[in-house]
PyMOL Python script that loads the backbone (N, CA, C, O; Angstrom):
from pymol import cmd

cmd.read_pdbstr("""\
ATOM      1  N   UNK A   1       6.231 190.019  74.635  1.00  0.00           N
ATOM      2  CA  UNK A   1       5.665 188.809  74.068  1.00  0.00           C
ATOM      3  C   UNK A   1       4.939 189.118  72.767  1.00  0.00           C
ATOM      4  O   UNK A   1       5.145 188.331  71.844  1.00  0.00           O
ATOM      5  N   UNK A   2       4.071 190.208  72.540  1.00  0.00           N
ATOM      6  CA  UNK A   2       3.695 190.535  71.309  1.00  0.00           C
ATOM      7  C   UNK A   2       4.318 190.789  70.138  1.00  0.00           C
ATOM      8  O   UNK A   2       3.952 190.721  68.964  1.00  0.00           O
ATOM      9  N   UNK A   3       5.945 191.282  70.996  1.00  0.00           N
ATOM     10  CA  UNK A   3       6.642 191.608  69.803  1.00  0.00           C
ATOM     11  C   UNK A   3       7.002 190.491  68.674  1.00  0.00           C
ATOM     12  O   UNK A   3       6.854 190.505  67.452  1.00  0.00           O
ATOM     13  N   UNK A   4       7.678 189.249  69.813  1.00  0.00           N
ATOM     14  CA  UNK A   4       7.857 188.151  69.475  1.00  0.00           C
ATOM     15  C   UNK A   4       7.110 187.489  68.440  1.00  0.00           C
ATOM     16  O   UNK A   4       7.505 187.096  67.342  1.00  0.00           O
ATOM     17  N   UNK A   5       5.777 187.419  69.050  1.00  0.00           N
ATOM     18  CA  UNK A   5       4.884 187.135  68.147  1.00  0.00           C
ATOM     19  C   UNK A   5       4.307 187.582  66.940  1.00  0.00           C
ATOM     20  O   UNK A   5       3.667 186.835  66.200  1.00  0.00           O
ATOM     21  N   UNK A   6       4.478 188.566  66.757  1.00  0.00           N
ATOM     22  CA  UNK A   6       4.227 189.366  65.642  1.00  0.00           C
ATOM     23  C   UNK A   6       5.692 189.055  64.514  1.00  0.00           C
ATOM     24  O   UNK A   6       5.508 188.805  63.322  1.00  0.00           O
ATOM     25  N   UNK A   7       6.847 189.112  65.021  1.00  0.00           N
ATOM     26  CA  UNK A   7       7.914 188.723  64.735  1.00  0.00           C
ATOM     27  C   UNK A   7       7.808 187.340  63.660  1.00  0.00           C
ATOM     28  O   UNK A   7       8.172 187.209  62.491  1.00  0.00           O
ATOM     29  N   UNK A   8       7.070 186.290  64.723  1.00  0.00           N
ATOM     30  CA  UNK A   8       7.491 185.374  63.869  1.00  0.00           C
ATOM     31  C   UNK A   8       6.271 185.114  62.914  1.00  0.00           C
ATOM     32  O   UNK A   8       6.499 184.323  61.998  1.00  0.00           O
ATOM     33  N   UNK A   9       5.060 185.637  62.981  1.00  0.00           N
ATOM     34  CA  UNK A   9       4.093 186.193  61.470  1.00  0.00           C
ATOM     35  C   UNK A   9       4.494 186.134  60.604  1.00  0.00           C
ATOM     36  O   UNK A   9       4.318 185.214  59.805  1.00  0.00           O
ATOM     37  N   UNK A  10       5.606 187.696  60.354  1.00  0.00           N
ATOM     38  CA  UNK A  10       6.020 188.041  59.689  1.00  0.00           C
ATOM     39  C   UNK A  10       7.591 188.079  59.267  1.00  0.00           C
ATOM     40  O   UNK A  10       8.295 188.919  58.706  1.00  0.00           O
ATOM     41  N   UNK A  11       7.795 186.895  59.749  1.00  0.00           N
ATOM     42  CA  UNK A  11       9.678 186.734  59.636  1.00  0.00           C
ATOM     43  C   UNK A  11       9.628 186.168  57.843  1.00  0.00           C
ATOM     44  O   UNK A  11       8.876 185.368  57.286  1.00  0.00           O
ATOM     45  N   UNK A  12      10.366 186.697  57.509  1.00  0.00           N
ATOM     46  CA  UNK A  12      10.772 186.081  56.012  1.00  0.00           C
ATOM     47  C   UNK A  12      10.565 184.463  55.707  1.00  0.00           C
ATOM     48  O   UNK A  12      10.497 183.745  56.705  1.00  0.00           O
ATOM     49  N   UNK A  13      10.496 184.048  54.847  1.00  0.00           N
ATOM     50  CA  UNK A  13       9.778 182.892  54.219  1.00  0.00           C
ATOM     51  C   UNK A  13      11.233 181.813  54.486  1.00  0.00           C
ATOM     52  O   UNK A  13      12.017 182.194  53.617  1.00  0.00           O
ATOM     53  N   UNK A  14      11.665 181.090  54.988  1.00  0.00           N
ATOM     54  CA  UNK A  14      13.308 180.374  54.734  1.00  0.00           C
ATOM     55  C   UNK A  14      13.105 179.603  53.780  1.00  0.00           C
ATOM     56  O   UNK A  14      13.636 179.679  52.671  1.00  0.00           O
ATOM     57  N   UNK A  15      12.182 178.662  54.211  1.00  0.00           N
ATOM     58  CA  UNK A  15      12.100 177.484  53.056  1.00  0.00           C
ATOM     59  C   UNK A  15      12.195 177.894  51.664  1.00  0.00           C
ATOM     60  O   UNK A  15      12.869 177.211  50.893  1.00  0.00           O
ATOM     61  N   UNK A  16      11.261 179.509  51.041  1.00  0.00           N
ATOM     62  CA  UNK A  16      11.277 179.719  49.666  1.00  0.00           C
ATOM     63  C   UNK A  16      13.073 180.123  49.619  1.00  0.00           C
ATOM     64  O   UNK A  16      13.805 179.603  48.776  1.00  0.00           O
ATOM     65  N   UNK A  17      13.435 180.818  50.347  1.00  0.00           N
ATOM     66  CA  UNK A  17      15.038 180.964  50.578  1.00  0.00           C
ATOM     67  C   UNK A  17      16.170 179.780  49.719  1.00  0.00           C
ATOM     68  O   UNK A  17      16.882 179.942  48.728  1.00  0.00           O
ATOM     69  N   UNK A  18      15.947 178.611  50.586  1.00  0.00           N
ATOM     70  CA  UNK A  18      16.487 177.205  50.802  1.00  0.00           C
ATOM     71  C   UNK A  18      15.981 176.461  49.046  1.00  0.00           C
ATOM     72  O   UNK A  18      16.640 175.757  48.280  1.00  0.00           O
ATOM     73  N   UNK A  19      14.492 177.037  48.922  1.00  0.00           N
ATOM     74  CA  UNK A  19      14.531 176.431  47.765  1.00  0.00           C
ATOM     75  C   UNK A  19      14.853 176.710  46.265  1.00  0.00           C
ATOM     76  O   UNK A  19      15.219 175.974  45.349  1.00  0.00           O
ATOM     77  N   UNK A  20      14.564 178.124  46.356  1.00  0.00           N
ATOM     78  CA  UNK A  20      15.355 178.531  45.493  1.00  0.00           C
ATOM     79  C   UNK A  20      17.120 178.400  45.420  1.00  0.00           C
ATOM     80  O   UNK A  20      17.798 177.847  44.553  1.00  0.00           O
ATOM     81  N   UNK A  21      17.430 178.907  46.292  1.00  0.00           N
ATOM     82  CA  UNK A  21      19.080 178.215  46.138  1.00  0.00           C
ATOM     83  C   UNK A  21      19.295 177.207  45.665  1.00  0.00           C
ATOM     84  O   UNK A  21      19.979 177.096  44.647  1.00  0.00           O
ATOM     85  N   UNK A  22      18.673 176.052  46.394  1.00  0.00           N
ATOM     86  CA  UNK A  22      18.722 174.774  45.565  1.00  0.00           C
ATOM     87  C   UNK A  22      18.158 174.431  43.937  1.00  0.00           C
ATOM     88  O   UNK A  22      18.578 173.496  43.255  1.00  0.00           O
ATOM     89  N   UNK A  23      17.479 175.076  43.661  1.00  0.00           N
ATOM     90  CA  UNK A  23      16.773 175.015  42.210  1.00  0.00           C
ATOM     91  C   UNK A  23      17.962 175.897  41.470  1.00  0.00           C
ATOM     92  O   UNK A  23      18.403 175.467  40.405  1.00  0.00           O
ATOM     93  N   UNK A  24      18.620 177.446  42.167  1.00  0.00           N
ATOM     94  CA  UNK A  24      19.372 177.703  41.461  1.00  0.00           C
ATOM     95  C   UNK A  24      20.855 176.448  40.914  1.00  0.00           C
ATOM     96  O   UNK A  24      21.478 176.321  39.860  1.00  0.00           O
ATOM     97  N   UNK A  25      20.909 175.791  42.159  1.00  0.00           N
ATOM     98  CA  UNK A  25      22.383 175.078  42.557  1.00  0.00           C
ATOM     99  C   UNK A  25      21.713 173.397  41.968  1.00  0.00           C
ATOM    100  O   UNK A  25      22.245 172.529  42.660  1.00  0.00           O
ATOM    101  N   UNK A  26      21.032 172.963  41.239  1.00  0.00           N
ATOM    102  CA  UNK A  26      20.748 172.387  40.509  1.00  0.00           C
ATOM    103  C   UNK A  26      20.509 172.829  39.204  1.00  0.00           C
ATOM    104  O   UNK A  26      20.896 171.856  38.556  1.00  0.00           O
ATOM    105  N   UNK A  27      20.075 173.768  38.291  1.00  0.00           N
ATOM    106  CA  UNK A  27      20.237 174.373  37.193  1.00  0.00           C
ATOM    107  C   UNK A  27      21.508 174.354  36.447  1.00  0.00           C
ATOM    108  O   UNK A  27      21.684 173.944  35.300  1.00  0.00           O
ATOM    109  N   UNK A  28      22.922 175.184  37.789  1.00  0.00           N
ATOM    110  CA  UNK A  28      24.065 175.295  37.453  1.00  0.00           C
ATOM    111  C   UNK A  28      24.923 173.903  37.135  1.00  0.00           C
ATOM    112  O   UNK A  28      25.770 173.799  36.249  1.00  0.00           O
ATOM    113  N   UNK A  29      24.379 172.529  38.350  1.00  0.00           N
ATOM    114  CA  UNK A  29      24.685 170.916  37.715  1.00  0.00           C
ATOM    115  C   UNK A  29      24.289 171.072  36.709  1.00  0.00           C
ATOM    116  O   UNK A  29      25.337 171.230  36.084  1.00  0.00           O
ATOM    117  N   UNK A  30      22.937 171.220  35.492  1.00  0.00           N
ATOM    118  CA  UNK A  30      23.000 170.638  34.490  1.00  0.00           C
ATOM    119  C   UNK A  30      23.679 170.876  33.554  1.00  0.00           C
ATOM    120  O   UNK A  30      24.235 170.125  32.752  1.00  0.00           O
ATOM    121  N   UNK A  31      23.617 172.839  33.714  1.00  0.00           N
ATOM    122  CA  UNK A  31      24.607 173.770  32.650  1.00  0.00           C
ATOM    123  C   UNK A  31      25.312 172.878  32.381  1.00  0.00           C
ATOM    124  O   UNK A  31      25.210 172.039  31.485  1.00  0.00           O
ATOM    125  N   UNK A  32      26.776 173.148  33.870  1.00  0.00           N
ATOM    126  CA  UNK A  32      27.467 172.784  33.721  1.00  0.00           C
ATOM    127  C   UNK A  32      27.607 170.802  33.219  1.00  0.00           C
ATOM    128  O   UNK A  32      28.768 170.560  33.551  1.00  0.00           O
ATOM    129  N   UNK A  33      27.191 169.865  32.816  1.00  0.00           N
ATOM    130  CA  UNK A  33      26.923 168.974  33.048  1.00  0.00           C
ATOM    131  C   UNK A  33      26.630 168.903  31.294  1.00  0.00           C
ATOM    132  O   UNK A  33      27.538 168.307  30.714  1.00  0.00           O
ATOM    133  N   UNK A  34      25.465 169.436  30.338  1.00  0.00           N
ATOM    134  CA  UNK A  34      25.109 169.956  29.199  1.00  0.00           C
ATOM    135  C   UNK A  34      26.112 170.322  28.603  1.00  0.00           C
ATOM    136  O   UNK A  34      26.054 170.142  27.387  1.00  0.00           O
ATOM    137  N   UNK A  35      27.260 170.890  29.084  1.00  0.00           N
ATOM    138  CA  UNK A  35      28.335 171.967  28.267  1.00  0.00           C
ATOM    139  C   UNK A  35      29.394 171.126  28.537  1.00  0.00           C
ATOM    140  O   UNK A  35      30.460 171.730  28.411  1.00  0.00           O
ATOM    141  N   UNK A  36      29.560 169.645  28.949  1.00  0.00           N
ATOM    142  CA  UNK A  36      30.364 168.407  29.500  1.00  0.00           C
ATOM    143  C   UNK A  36      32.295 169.391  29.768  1.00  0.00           C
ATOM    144  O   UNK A  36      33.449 169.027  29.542  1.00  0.00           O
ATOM    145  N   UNK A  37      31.687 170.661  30.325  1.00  0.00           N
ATOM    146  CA  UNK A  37      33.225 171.015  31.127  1.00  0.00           C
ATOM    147  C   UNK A  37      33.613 169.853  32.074  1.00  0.00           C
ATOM    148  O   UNK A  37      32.820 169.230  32.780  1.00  0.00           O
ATOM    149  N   UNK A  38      35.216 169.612  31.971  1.00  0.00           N
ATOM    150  CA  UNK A  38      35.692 168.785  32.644  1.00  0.00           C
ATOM    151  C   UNK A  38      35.884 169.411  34.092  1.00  0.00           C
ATOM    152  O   UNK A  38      36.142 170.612  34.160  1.00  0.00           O
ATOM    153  N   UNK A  39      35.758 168.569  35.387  1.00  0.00           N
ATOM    154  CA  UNK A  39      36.294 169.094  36.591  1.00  0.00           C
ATOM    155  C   UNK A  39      37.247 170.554  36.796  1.00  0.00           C
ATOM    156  O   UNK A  39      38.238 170.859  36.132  1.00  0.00           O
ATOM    157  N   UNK A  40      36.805 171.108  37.590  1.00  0.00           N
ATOM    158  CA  UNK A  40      37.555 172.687  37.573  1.00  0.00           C
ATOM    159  C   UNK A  40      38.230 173.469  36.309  1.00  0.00           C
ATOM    160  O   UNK A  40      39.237 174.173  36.232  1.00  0.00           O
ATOM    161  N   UNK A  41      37.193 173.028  35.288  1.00  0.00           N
ATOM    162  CA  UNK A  41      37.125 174.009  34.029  1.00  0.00           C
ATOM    163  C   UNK A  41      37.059 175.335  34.385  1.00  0.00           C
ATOM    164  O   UNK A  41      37.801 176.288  34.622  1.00  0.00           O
ATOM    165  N   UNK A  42      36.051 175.081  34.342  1.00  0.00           N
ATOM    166  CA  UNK A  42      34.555 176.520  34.938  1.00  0.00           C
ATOM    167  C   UNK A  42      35.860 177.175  36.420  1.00  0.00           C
ATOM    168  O   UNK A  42      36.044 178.361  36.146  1.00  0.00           O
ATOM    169  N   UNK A  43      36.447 176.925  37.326  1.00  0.00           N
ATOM    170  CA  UNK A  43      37.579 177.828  38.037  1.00  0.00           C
ATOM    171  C   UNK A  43      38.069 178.706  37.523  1.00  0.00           C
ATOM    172  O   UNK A  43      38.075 179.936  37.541  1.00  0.00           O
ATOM    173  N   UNK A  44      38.849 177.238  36.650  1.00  0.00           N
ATOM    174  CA  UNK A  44      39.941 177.663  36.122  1.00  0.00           C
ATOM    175  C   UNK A  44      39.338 178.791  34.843  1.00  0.00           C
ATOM    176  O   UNK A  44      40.278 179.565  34.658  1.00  0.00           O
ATOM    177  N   UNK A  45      38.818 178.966  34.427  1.00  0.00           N
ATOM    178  CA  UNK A  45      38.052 180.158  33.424  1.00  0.00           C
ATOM    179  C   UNK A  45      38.208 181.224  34.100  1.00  0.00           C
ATOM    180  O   UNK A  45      39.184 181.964  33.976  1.00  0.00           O
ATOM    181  N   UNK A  46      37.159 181.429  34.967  1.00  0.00           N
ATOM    182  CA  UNK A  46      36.833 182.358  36.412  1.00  0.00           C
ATOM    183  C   UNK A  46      37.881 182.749  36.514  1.00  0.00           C
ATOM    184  O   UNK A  46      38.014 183.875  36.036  1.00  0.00           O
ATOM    185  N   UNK A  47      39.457 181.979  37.288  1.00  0.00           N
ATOM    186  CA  UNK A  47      40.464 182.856  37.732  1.00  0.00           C
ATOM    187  C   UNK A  47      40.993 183.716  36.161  1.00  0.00           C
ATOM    188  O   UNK A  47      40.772 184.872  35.800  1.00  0.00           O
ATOM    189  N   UNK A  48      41.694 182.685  35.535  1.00  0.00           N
ATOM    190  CA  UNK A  48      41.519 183.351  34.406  1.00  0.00           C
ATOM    191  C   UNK A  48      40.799 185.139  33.615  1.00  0.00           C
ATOM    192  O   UNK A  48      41.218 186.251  33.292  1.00  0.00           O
ATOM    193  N   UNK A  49      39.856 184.553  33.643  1.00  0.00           N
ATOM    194  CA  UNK A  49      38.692 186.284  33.442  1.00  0.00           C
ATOM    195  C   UNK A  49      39.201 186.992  34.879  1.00  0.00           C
ATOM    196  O   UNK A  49      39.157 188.206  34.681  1.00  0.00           O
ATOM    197  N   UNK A  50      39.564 186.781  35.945  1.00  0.00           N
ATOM    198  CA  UNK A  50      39.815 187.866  36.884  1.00  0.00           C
ATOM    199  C   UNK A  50      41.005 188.528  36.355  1.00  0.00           C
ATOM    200  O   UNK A  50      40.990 189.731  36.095  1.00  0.00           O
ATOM    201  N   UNK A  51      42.195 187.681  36.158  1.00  0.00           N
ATOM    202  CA  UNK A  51      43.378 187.891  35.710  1.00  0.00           C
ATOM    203  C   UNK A  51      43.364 189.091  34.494  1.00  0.00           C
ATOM    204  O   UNK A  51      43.859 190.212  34.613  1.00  0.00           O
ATOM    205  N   UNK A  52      42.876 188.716  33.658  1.00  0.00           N
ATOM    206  CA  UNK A  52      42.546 189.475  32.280  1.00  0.00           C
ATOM    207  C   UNK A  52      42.003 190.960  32.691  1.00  0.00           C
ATOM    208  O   UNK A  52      42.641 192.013  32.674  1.00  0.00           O
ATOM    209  N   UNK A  53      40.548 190.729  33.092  1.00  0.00           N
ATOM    210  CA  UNK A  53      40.000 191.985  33.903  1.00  0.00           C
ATOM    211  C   UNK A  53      41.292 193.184  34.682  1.00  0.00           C
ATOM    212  O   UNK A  53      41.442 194.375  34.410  1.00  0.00           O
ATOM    213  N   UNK A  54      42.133 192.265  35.775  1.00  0.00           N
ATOM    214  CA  UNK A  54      42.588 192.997  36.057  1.00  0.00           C
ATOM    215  C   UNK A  54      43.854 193.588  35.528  1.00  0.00           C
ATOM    216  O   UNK A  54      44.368 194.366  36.331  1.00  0.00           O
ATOM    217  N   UNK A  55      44.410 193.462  34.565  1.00  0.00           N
ATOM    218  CA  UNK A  55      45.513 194.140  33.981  1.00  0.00           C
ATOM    219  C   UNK A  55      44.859 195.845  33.432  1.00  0.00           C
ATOM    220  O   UNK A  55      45.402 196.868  33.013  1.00  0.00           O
ATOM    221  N   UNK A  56      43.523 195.457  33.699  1.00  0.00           N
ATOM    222  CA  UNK A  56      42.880 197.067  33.185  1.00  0.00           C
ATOM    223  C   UNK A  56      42.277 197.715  34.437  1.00  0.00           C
ATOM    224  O   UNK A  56      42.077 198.930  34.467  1.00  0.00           O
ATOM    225  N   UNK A  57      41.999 196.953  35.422  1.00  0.00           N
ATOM    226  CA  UNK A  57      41.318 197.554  36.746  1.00  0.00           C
ATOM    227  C   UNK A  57      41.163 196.705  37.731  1.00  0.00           C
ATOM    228  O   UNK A  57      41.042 195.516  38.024  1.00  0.00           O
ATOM    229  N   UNK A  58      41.225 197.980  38.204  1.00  0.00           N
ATOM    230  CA  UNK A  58      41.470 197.183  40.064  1.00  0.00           C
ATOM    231  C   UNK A  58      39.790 196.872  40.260  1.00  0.00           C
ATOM    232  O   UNK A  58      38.760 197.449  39.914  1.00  0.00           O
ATOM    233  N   UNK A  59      40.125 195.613  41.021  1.00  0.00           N
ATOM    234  CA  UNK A  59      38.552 194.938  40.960  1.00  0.00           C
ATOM    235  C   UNK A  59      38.467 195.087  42.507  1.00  0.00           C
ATOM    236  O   UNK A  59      39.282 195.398  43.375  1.00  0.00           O
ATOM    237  N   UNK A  60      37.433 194.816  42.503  1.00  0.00           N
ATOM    238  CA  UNK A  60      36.616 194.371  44.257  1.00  0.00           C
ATOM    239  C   UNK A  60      36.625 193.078  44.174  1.00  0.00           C
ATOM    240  O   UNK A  60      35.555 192.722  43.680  1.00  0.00           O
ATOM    241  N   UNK A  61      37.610 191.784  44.519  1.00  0.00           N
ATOM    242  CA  UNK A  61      37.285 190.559  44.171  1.00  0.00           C
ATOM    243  C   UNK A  61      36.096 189.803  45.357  1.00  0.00           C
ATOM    244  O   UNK A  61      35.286 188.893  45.181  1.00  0.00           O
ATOM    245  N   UNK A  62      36.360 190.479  46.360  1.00  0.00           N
ATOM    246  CA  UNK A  62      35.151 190.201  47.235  1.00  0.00           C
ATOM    247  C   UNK A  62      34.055 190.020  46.438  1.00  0.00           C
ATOM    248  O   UNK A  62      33.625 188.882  46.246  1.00  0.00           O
ATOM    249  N   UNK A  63      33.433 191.189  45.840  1.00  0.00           N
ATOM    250  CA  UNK A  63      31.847 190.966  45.441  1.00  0.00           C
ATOM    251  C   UNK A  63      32.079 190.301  43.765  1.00  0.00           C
ATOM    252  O   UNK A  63      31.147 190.589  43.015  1.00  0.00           O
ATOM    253  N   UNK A  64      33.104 189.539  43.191  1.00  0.00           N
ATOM    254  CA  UNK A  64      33.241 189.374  42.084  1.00  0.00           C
ATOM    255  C   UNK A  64      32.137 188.140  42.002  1.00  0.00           C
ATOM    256  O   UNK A  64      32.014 187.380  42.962  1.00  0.00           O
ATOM    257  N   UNK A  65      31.458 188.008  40.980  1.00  0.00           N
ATOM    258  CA  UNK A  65      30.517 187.041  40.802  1.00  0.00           C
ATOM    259  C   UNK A  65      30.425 186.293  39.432  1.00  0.00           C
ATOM    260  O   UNK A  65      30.061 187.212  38.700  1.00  0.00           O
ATOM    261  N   UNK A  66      30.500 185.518  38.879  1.00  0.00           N
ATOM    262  CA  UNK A  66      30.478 184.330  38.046  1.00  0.00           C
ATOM    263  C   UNK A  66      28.869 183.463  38.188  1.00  0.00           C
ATOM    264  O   UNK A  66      28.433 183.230  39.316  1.00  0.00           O
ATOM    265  N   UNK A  67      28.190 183.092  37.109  1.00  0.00           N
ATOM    266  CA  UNK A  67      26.539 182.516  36.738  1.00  0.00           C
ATOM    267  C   UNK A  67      26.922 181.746  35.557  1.00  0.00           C
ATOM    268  O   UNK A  67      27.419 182.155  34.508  1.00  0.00           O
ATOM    269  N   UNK A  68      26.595 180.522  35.919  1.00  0.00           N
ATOM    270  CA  UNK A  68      26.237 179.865  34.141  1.00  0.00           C
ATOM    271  C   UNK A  68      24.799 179.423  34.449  1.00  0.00           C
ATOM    272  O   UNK A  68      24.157 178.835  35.319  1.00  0.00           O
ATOM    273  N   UNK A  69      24.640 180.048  33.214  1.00  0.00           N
ATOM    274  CA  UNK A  69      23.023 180.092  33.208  1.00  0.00           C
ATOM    275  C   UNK A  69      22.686 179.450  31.487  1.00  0.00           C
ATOM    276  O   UNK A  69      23.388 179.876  30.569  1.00  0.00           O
ATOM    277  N   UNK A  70      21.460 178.318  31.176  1.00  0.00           N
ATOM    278  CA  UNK A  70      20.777 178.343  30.205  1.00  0.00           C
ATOM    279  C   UNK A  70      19.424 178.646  29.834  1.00  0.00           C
ATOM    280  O   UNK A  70      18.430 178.406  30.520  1.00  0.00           O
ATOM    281  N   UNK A  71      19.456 179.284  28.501  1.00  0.00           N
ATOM    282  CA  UNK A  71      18.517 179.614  28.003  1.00  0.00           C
ATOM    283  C   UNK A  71      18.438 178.495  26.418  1.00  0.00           C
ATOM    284  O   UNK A  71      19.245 178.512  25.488  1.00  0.00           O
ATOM    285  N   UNK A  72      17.498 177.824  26.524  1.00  0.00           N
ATOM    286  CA  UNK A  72      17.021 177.114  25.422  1.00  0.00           C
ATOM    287  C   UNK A  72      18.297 176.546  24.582  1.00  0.00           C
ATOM    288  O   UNK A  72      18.379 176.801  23.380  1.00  0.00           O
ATOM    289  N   UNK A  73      19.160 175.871  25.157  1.00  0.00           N
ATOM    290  CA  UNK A  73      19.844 174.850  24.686  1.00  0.00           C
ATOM    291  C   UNK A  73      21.253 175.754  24.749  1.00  0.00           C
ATOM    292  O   UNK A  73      22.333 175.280  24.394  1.00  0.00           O
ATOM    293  N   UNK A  74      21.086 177.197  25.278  1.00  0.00           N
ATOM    294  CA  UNK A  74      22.318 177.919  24.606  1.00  0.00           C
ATOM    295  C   UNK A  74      22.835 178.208  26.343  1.00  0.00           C
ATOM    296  O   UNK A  74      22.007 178.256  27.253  1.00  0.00           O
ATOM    297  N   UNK A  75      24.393 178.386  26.572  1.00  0.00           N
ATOM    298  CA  UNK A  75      24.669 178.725  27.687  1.00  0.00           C
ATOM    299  C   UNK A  75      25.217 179.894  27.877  1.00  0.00           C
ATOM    300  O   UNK A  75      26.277 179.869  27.251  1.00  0.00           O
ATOM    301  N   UNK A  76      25.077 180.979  28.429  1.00  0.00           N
ATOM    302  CA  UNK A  76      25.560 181.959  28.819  1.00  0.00           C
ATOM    303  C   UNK A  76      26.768 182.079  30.465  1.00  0.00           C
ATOM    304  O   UNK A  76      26.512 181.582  31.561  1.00  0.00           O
ATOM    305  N   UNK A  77      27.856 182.778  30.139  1.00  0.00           N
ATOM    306  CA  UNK A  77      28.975 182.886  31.227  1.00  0.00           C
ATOM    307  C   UNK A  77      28.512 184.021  31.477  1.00  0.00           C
ATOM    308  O   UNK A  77      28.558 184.848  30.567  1.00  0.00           O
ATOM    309  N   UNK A  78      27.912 184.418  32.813  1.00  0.00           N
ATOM    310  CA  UNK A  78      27.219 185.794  33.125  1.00  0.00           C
ATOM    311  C   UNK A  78      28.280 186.169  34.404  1.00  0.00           C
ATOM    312  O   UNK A  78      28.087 185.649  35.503  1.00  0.00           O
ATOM    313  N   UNK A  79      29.692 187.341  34.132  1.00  0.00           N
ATOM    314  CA  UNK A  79      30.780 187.419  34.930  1.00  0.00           C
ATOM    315  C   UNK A  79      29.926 189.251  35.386  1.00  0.00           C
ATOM    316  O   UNK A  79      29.457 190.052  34.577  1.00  0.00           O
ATOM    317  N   UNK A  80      30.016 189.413  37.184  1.00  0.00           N
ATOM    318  CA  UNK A  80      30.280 190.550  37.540  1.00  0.00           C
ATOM    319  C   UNK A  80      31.485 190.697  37.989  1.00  0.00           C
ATOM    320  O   UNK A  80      32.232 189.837  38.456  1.00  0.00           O
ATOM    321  N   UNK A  81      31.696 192.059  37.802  1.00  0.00           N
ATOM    322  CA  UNK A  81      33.145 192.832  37.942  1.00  0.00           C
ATOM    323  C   UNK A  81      32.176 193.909  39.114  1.00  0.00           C
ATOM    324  O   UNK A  81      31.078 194.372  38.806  1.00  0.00           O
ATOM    325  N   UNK A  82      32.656 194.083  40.064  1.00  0.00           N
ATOM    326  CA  UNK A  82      33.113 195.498  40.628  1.00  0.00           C
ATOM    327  C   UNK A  82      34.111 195.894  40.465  1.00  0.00           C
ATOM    328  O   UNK A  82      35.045 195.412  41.105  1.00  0.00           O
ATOM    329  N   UNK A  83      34.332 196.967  39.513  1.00  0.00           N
ATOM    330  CA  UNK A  83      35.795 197.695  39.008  1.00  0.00           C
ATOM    331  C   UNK A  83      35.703 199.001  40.035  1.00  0.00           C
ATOM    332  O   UNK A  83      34.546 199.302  40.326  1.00  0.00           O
ATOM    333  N   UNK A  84      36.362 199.520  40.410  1.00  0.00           N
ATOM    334  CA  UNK A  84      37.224 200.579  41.543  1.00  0.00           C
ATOM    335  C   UNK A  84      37.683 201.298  40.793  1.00  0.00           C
ATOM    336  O   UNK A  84      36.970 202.292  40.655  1.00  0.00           O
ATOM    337  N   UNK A  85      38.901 201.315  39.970  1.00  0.00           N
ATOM    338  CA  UNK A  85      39.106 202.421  38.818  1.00  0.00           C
ATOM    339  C   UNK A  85      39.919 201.702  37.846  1.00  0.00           C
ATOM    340  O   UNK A  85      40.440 200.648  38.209  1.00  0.00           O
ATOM    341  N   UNK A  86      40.116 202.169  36.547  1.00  0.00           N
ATOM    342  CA  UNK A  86      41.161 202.163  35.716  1.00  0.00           C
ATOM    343  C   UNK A  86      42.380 202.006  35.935  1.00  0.00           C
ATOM    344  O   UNK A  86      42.836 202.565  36.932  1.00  0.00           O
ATOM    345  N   UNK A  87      43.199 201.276  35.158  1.00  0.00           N
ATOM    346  CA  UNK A  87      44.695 201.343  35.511  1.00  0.00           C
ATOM    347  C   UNK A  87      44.983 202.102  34.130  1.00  0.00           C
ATOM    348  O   UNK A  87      46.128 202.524  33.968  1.00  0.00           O
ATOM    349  N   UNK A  88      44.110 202.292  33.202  1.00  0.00           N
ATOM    350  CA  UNK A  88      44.845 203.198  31.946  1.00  0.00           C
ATOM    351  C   UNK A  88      44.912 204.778  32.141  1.00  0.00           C
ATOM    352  O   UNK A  88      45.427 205.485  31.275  1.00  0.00           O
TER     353      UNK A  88
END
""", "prot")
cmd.dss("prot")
cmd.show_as("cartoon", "prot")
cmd.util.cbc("prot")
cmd.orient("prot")
């Protein structure tokens, strides 16, 4: 029973969890929304940049990650690659 209790003290915060996601997943509406991309632009880019990427390396598409993010009126396409190796 102590354990329990002590447990839920100190269990991680959810709500700051939940809200940040959402503040992130509202940010990305306006980007995207600001930069007036039409419906499955922003995909279709994404598959695209994988495509490209991979004619030079084998990717991890699992952990592949894609961010549109703004900074002061300007938008940034922030793409991770896990690359595995070279194909050159």
């Amino acid at each position: 029973m102590q354990a329990s209790f002590l447990d839920w003290i100190f269990r991680p915060n959810k709500s700051e969890d939940v809200r940040s996601t959402a503040k992130d997943r509202m940010r990305s509406m306006l980007t995207h929304d600001r930069l007036e991309l039409p419906a499955g632009r922003l995909e279709t880019l994404e598959e695209e940049l994988v495509a490209v990427v991979s004619r030079y390396f084998d990717l991890d598409k699992d952990t592949t990650h894609f961010d549109l993010q703004q900074y002061e009126r300007r938008a940034s396409l922030i793409a991770n690659f896990r690359l595995l190796r070279s194909k050159c």
